[in-house]
N, C-alpha and C positions, 0 to 999 in steps of 0.2 A: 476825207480822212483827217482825223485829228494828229496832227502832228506832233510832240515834245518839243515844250522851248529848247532844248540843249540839242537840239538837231538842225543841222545847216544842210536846206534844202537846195539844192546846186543853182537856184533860181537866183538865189540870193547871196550866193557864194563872193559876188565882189562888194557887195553891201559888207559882207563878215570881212573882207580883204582890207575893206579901210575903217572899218570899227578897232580891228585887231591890227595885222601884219599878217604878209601870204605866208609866212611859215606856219606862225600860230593858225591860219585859217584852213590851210593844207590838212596839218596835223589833224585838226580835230573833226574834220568833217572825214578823214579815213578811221580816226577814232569812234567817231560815233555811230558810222557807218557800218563799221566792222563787228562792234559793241551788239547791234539788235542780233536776235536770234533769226539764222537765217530759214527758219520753218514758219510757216501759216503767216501770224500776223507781222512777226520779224519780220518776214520775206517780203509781204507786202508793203512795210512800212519802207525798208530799202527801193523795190521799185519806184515806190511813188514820191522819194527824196533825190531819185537820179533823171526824173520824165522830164525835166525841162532847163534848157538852155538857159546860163546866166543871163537876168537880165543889164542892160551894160555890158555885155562880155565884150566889146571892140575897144574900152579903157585899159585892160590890161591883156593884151593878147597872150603872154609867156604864160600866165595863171590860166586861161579860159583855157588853151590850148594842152597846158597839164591836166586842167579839171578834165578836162575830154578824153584825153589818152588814162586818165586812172579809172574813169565810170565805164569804160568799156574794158580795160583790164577787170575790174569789179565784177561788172557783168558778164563775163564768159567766165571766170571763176567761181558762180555759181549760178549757171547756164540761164542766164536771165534775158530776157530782151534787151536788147544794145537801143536806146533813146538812138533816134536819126537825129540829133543835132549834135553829136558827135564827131557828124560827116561833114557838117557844116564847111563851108567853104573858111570863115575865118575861124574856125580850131585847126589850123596848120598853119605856122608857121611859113612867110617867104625867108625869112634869114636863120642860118643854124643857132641852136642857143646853148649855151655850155654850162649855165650855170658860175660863169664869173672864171673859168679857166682861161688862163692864158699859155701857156707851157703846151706847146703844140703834142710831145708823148702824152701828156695828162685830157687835152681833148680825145686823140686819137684812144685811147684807153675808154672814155668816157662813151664816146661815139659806138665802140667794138663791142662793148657791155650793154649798150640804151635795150630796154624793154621795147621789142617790136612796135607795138602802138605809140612808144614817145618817138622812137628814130622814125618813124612815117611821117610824123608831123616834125620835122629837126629839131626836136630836145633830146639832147644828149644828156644823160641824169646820171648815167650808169645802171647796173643791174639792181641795186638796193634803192631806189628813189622813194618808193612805196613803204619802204620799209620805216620803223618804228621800233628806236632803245627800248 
């Protein structure tokens, strides 16, 4: 499948983490992801931008571990095959991550809100993590 230069195929996702920063690279692979049309060839160009495990993903575990907990919120959002490297043993997290919280109510707030798929793997993001101004 032909792919769009302006699309960041999850393979290559920490390749884009250190060309850019994980914000900017977060952002725009939910941007661009979100962007195709999710009918016929949209649909298909999404599945075949979420089929494969970054590669390097054990350089940044916090990123691989979000990219995994968001392609499988993506994927049941519109009833897609969930990629088994989602499951993978390193996309979870051994230590909780907050997101730079310190203020134990602001964890505990953050932790209460996590998107099921980030609290499974311990990122605590809050309910808006996916979200986009």
């Amino acid at each position: 499948m032909q792919v769009p230069p302006y699309m960041i195929e999850t393979k290559y996702y920490i390749k884009e983490i250190e060309e850019t920063d994980r914000y900017t690279a977060y952002g725009n692979f939910l941007d661009r992801f979100r962007g195709c049309d999710g009918e016929g060839e949209g649909r298909k160009l999404q599945e075949y931008i979420i089929k494969d495990k970054p590669i390097d993903s054990n350089k940044y575990p916090i990123d691989t571990a979000k990219l995994a907990a968001t392609v499988e919120v993506l994927a049941k959002e519109r009833n897609m095959k969930i990629p088994s490297w989602v499951y993978d043993n390193d996309c979870y997290l051994e230590e909780a991550y907050y997101a730079g919280a310190k203020i134990p109510e602001y964890k505990k707030l953050l932790k209460d809100t996590a998107i099921p798929e980030f609290k499974k793997r311990k990122l605590y993001l809050g309910d808006n993590c996916m979200s986009r101004a």
